[in-house]
C-alpha positions as CSV (number, residue, x, y, z in Angstrom):
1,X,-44.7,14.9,84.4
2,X,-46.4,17.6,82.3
3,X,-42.7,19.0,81.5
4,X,-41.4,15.5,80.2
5,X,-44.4,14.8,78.1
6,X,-44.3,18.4,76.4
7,X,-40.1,16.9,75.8
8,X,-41.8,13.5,74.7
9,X,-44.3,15.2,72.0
10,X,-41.4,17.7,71.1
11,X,-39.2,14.9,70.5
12,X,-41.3,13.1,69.2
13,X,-42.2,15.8,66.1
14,X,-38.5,16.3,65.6
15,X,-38.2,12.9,64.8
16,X,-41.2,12.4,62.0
17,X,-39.7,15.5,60.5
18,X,-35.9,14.1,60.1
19,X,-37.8,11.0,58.5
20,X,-39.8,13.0,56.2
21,X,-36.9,15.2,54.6
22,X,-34.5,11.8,54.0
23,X,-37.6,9.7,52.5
24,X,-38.5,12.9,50.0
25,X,-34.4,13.0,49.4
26,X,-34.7,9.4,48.6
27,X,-37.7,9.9,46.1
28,X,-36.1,12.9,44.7
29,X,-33.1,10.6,44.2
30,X,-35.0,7.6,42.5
31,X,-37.1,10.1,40.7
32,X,-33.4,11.6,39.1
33,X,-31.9,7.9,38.3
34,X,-35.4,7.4,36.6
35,X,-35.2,10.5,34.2
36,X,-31.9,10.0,33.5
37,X,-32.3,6.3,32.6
38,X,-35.1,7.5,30.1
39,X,-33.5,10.6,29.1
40,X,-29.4,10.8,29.7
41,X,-27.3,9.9,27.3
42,X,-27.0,6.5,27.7
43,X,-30.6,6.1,28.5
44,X,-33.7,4.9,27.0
45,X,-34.6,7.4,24.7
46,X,-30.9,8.1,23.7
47,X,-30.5,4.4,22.5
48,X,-34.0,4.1,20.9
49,X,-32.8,7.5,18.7
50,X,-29.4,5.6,18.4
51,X,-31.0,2.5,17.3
52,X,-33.7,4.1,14.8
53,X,-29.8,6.1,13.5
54,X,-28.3,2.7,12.7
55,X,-31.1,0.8,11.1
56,X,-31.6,4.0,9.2
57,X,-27.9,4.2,7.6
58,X,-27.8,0.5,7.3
59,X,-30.6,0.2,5.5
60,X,-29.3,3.4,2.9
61,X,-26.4,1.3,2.7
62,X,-28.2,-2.1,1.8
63,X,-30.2,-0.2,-1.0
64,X,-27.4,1.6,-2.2
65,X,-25.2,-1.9,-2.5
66,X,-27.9,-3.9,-4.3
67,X,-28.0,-1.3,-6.9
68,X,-24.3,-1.4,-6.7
69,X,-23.8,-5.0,-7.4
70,X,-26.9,-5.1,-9.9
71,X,-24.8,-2.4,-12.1
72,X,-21.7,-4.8,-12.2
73,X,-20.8,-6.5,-15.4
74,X,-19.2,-9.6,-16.7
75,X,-15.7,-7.7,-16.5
76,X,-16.3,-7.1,-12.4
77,X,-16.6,-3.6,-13.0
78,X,-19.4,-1.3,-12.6
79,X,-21.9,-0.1,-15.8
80,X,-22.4,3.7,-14.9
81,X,-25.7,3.2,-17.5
82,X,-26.8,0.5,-15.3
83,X,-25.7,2.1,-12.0
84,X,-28.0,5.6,-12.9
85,X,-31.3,3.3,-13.7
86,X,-30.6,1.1,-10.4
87,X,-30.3,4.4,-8.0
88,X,-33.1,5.9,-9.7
89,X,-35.5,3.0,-8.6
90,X,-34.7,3.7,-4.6
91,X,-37.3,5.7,-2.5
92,X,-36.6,9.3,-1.1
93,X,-32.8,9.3,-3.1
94,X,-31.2,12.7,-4.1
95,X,-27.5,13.0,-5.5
96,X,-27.9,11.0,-8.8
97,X,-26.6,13.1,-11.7
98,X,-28.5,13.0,-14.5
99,X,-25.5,10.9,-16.6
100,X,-23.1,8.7,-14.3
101,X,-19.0,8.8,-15.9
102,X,-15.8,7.4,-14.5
103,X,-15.3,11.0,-13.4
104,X,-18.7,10.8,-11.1
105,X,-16.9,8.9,-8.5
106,X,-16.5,9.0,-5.4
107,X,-20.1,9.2,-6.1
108,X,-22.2,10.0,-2.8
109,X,-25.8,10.3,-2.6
110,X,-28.4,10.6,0.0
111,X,-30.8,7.8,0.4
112,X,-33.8,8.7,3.4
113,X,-30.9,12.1,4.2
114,X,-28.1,9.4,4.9
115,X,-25.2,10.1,3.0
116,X,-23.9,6.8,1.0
117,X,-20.8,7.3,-0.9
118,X,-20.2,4.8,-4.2
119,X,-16.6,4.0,-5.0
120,X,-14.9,3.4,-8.6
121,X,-14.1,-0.1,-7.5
122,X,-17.8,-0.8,-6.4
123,X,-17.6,-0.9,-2.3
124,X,-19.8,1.1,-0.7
125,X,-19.5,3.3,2.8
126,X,-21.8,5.9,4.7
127,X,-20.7,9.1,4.8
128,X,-19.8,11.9,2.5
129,X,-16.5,10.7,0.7
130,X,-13.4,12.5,2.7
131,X,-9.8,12.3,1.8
132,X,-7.6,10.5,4.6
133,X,-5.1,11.7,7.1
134,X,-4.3,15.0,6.6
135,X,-3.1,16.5,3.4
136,X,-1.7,20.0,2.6
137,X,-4.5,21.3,0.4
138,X,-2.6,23.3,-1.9
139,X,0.1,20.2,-2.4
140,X,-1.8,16.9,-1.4
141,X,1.3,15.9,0.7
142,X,0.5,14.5,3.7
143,X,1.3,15.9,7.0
144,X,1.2,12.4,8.8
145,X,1.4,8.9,8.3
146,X,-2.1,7.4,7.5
147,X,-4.0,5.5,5.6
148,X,-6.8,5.5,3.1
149,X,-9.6,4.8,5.3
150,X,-7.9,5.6,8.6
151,X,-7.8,2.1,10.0
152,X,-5.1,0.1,10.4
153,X,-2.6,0.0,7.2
154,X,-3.0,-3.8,5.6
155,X,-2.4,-5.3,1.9
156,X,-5.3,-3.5,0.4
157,X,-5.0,0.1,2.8
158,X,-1.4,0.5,2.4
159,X,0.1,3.5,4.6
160,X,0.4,6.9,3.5
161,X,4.1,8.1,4.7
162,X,4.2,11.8,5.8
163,X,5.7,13.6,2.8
164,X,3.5,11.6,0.2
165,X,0.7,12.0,-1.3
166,X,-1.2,8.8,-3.3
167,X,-1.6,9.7,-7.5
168,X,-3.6,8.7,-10.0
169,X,-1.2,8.0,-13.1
170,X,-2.4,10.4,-15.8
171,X,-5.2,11.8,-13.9
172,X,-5.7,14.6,-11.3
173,X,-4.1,14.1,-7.9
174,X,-5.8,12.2,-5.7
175,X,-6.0,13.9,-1.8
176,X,-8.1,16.6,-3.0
177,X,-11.2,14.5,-2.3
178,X,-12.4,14.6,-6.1
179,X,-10.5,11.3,-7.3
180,X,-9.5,8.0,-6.1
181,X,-6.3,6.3,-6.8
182,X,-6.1,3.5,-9.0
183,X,-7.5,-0.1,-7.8
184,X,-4.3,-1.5,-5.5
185,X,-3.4,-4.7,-8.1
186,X,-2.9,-1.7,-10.8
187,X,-0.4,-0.6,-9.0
188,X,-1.0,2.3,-6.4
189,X,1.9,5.1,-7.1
190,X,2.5,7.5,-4.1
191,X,4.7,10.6,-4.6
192,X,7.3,12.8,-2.5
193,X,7.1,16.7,-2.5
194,X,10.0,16.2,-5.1
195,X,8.2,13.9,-7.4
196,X,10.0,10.8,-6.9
197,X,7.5,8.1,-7.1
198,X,7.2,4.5,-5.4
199,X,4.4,1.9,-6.1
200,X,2.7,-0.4,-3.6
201,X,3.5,-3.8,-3.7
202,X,1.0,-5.9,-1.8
203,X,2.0,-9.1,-0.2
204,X,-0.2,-12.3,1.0
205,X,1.9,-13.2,3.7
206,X,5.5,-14.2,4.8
207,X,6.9,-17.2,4.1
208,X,7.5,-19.8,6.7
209,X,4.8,-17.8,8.6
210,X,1.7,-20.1,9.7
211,X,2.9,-22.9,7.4
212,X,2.8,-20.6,4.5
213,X,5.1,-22.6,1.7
214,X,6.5,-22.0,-1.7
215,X,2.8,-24.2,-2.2
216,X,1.1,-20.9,-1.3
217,X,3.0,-18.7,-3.9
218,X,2.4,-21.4,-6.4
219,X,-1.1,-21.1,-6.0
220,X,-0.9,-17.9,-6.9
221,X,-1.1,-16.1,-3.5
222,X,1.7,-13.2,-3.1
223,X,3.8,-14.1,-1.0
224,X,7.4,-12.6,0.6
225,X,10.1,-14.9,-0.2
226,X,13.2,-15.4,-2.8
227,X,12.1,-17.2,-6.3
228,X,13.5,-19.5,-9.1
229,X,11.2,-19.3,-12.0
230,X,11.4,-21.6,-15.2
231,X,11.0,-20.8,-18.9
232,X,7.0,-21.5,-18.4
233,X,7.5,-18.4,-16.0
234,X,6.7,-21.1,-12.8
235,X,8.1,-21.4,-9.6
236,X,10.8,-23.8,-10.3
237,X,10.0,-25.6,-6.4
238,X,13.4,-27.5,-6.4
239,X,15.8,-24.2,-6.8
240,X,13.2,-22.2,-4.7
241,X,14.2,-22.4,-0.7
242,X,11.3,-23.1,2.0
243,X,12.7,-20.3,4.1
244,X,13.4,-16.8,3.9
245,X,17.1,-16.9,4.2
246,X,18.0,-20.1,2.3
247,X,20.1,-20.8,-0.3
248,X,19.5,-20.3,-4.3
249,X,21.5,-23.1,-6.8
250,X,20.4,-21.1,-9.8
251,X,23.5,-21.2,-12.1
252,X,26.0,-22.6,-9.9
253,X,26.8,-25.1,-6.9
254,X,27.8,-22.0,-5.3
255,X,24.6,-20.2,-5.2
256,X,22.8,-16.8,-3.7
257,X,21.7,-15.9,-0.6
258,X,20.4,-13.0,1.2
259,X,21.8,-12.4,4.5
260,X,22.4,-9.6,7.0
261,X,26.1,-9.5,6.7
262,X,27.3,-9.8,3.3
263,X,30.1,-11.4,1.5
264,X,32.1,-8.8,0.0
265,X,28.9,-6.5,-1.0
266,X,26.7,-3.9,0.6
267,X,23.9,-5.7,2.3
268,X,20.2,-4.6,3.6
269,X,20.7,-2.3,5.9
270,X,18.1,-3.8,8.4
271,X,16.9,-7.4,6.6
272,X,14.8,-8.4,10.0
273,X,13.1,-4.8,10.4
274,X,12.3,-5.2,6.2
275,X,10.5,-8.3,6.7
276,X,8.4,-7.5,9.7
277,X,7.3,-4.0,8.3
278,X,5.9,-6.7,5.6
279,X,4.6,-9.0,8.2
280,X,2.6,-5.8,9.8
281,X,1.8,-3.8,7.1
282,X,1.0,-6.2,4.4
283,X,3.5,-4.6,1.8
284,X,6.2,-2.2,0.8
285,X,6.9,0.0,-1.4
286,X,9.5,0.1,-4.3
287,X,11.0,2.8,-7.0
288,X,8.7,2.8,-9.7
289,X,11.7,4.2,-12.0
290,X,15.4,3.1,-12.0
291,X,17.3,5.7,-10.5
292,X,18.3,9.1,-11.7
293,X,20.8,11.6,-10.5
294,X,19.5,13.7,-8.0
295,X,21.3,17.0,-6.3
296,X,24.6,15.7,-4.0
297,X,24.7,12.4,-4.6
298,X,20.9,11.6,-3.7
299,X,18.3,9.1,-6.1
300,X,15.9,10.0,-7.7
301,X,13.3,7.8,-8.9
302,X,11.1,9.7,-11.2
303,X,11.1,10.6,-15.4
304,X,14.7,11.5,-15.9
305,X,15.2,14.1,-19.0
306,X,18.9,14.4,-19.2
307,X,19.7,13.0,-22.7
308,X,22.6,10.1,-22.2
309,X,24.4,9.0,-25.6
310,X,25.3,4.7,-25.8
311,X,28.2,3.6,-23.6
312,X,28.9,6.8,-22.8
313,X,29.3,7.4,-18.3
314,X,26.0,9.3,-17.2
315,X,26.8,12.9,-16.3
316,X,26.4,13.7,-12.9
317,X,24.0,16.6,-13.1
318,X,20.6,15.9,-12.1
319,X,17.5,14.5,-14.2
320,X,20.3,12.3,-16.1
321,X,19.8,7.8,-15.4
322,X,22.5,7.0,-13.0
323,X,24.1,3.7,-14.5
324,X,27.5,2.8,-14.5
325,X,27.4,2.5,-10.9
326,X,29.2,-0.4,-8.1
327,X,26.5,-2.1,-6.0
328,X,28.0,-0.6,-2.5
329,X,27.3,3.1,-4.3
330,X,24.1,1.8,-5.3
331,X,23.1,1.0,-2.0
332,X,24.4,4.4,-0.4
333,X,22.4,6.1,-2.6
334,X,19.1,4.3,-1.5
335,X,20.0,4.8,2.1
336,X,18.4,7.0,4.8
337,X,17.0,9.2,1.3
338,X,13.7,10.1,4.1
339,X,12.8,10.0,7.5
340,X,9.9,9.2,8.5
341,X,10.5,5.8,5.7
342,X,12.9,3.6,5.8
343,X,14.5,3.4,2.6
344,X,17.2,0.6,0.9
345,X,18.6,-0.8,-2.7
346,X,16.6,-3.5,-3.5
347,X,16.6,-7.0,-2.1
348,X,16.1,-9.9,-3.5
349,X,12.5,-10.8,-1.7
350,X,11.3,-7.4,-2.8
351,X,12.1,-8.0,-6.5
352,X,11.6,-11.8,-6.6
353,X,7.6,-11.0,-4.8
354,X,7.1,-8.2,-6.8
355,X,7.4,-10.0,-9.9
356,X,4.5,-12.5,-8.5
357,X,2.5,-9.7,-7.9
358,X,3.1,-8.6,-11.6
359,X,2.4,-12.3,-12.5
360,X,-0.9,-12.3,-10.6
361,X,-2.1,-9.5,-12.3
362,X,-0.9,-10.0,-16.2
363,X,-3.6,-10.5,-18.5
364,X,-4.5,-13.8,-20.2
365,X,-1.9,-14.5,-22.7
366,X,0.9,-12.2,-21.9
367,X,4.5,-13.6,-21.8
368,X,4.7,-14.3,-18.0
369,X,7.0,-11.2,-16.6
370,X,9.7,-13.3,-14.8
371,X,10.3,-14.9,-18.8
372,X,10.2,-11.2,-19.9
373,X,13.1,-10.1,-22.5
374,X,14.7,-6.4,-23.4
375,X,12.1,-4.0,-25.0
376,X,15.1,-2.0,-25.8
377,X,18.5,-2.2,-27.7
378,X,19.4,1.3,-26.4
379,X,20.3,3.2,-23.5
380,X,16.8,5.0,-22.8
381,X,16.0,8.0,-19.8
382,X,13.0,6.2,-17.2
383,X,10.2,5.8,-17.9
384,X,11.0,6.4,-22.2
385,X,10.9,2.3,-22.8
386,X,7.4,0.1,-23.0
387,X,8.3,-2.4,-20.5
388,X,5.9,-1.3,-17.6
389,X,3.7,-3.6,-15.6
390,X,1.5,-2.4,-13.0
391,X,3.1,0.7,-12.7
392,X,6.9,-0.2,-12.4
393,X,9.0,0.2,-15.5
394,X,12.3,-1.5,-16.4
395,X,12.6,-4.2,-14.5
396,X,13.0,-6.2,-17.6
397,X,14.8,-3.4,-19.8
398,X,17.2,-1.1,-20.1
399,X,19.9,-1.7,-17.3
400,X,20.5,-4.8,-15.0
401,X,20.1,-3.5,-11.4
402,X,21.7,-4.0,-8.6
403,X,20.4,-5.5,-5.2
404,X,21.7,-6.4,-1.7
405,X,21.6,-10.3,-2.2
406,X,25.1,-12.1,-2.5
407,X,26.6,-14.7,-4.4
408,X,28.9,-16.6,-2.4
409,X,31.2,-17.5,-5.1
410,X,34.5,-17.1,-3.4
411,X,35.2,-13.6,-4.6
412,X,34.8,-14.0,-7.8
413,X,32.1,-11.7,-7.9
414,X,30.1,-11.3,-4.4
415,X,27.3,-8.7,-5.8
416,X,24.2,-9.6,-7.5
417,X,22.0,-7.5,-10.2
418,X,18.7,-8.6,-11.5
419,X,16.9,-8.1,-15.0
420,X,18.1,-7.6,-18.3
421,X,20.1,-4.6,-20.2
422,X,19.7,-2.9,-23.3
423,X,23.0,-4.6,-24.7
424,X,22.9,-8.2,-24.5
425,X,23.7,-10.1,-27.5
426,X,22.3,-13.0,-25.4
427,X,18.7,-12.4,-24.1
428,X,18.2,-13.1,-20.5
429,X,14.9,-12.8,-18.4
430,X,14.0,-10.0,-15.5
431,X,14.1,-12.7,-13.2
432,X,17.8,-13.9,-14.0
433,X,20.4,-13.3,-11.4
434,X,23.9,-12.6,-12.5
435,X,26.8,-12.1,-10.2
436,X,29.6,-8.8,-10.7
437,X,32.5,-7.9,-8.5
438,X,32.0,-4.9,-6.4
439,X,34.2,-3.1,-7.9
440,X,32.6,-2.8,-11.0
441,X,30.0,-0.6,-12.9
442,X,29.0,-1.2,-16.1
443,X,27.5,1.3,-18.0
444,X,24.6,-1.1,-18.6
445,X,23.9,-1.2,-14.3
446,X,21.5,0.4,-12.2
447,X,19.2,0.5,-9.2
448,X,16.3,1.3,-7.6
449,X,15.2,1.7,-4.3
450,X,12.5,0.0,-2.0
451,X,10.7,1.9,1.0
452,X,8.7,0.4,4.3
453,X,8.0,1.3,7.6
């Protein structure tokens, strides 16, 4: 009996011990799940510091806007006079140079040690002003696609291809993180390593998509479709088709159409993939210059300065126009030219919605572009004639150009080209469509190209 109850109290002990270790494990535990709920990352005093962060930036941002939008005038731009005496009224603000010019922006300041950065348009972000994706520092050209802001590429953040770099027309390069590029109706002008230079054309929307009509483009929304315009420079809604690929009765019975195939000219290349890059991306891009001759046969599309005499076939060194060329040659030539872009001649929804875009963005009073005449009565180099609107010269002037619609005429002439030349003794409009047979090149005809993802 004595042995079994020195076992029992021996037993007994080990048992209170075992209990005592797990129950301080289990405190120790809780204790841990405590701490780390007040003090881990995700815990209380992480999101407390989180949430004092965020009201603190959003509330630099808030004073930073109202001075913003107190400093914009009648004109919907901003008065840097105005803009200096509305920053200097906000608390614990540093940054503000003592005179604010168009050249201050991207302006950033620090308002309570956030940094706010002020853009030439007026919007506002936190952060110190950065230049997107990832440019060569020496060239600007980008190393990858991107986009302004890095999000996702729409009407107003168009995609920077790799091998570009966005410009500011007559000012410094933009990329270097000093300038912006112009506002995206003036017409954003991106550049390859070689100079040839393309401008953004943003779009509204497709039409047929979502029950978007001709109504829409009449409206005055930009929208991707084919267009008959009358002499008021309207949407003539009878001629115009409801659907991407219908039929235009301008001129004849016979009329135009874009399709994939063709009849008896070059076509697009891809029509579908064209229209869904817009769909997605909210734009394209297209030559901002008719083309020039480039080395073995390529395009360029930048300031030729090869001097070309009237009626007289364009040399084929480089730097001189490239005109008296057939529509399929035309199209070759805009072809595969990059690749990480698709690239194309013309089509007829790229230069039908790029003249709304002009249209939308004309000044008060101007002749409406698709009513546009010649500016020239001579053969001129690109970018030599006045007849530029938001960035993109000729499309009125110098030489018809050719593009991938069709005009199902029988063969009497199954290529289209669009605008006017330099020697009509009859003035037509930019928008016009006249029908050639392929193969023919006057010395009055050339092309440009159009570029989207």
């Amino acid at each position: 009996m004595k042995r079994r109850k020195q076992q029992f109290i021996q037993s007994y002990h080990g048992i209170t011990l075992i209990a005592l270790v797990i129950t301080i494990i289990i405190l120790l535990i809780l204790a841990g799940v405590s701490i780390s709920t007040i003090t881990g990352d995700n815990g209380i005093l992480s999101k407390a510091r989180e949430a004092k962060e965020k009201t603190g930036q959003a509330n630099a941002e808030e004073q930073v806007e109202i001075a913003v939008t107190g400093s914009i005038g009648t004109d919907g731009k901003i008065n840097n006079k105005d803009l200096k005496t509305n920053l200097d009224q906000i608390e614990n603000i540093t940054g503000v140079p003592d005179e604010i010019t168009d050249s201050s922006f991207p302006l950033t300041v620090k308002v309570d040690g956030y940094d706010v950065t002020i853009k030439k348009d007026g919007s506002v972000m936190l952060g110190e002003y950065v230049a997107p994706g990832n440019p060569d520092k020496t060239t600007g050209i980008f190393k990858e696609t991107s986009t302004m802001n890095g999000k996702q590429g729409n009407k107003n953040n168009p995609v920077i291809p790799e091998g570009f770099k966005p410009v500011n027309v007559g000012e410094a390069t933009w990329g270097d993180g000093t300038t912006e590029p112009p506002g995206i109706n003036e017409g954003l002008v991106i550049e390859d390593g070689e100079g040839n230079q393309y401008v953004w054309v943003p779009v509204d929307g497709v039409l047929g998509d979502n029950g978007i009509t001709v109504q829409n483009a009449v409206n005055g929304e930009v929208i991707l479709g084919r267009y008959v315009f009358n002499y008021k420079g309207e949407i003539n809604t009878t001629e115009t088709p409801e659907t991407l690929d219908g039929k235009i009765t301008e001129f004849t019975s016979e009329g135009y159409v874009e399709n994939s195939t063709g009849d008896g000219n070059t076509p697009a290349k891809d029509l579908e993939g064209f229209i869904n890059s817009v769909r997605q991306n909210g734009g394209y891009y297209m030559a901002r210059f008719e083309a020039s001759y480039g080395i073995d046969g390529k395009a360029n599309f930048k300031v030729s300065n090869g001097y070309i005499e009237e009626y007289e076939v364009a040399p084929t060194q480089e730097g001189f126009l490239w005109n008296n060329v057939t529509q399929p040659n035309a199209a070759k030539a805009c072809q595969n030219l990059y690749t990480t872009i698709n690239s194309d001649l013309i089509n007829s929804y790229a230069w039908d919605t790029a003249i709304l875009f002009i249209q939308k963005n004309q000044a008060e009073g101007e002749t409406p572009y698709s009513q546009q005449g010649i500016t020239n009565d001579s053969l001129a180099n690109t970018g030599e004639t006045e007849d530029v609107q938001c960035n993109i010269y000729n499309m009125a002037s110098n030489c018809t150009e050719w593009t991938t619609e069709t005009h199902i005429s029988g063969g009497k002439g199954p290529c289209t080209c669009r605008g006017n030349d330099y020697g009509r003794t009859t003035n037509y409009y930019m928008s016009d469509r006249n029908y050639r047979a392929t193969i023919l090149g006057y010395n009055n005809d050339s092309f440009r190209a159009i570029l989207y993802l």
